[in-house]
N, C-alpha and C positions, 0 to 999 in steps of 0.2 A: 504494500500500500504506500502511495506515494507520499509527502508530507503532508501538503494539502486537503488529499481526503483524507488523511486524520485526524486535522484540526476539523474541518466538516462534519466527520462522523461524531470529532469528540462535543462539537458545538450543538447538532442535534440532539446527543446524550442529555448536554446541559438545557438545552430545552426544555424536552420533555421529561426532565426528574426534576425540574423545579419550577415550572409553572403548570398552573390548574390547566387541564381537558377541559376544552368547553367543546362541543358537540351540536354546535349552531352552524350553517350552512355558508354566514360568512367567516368564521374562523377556521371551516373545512377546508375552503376557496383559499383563504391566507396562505394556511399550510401546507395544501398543496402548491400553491404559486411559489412559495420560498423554497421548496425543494425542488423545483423546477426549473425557475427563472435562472440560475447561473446554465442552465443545462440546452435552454432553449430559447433563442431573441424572440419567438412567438410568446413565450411566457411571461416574459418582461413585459411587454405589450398590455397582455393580459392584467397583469400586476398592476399597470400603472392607469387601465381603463377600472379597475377593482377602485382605485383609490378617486379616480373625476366621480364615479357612480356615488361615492359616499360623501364626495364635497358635495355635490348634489342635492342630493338626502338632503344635509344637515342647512343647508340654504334654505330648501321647502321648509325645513320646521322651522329655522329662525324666525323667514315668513310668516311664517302661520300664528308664531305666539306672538309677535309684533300685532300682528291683525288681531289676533284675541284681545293682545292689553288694550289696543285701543277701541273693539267695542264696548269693554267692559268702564272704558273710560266714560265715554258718551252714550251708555245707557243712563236712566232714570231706575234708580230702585226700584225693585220687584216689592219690598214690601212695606206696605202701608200701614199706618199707626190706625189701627178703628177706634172709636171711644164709645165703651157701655155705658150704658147710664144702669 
């Protein structure tokens, strides 16, 4: 084994003995793409359309709670004070 793949293999080791499995469909995608991507410029590719998809994402939602705050800015209370007699 050459030196390289050993630091490789040893860096994988360190990987996966000291961080949590997560078993979500983008962390699959990750870990596959990072074992990959030195192996294949298609994977690189991949990797780095992985990461516009999730700048993306995170746009839409900042969007979206900006938009929340400010309807919540410019509604009128929902609730009204009645008075019993």
């Amino acid at each position: 084994m050459s030196e390289p793949q050993a630091q490789e293999q040893a860096q994988e080791h360190h990987h996966h003995h000291h961080h949590a499995k997560c078993d979500c469909p983008w962390c699959e995608l990750r870990e596959f793409s990072r074992r990959w991507r030195k192996k294949s410029k298609a994977m690189s590719h991949f990797h780095q359309a992985q990461i516009e998809v999730m700048k993306g994402m995170r746009a839409f939602f900042d969007e979206a709670v900006v938009r929340m705050e400010k309807e919540a800015e410019c509604s009128e209370p929902r609730v009204s004070k009645i008075e019993v007699e």
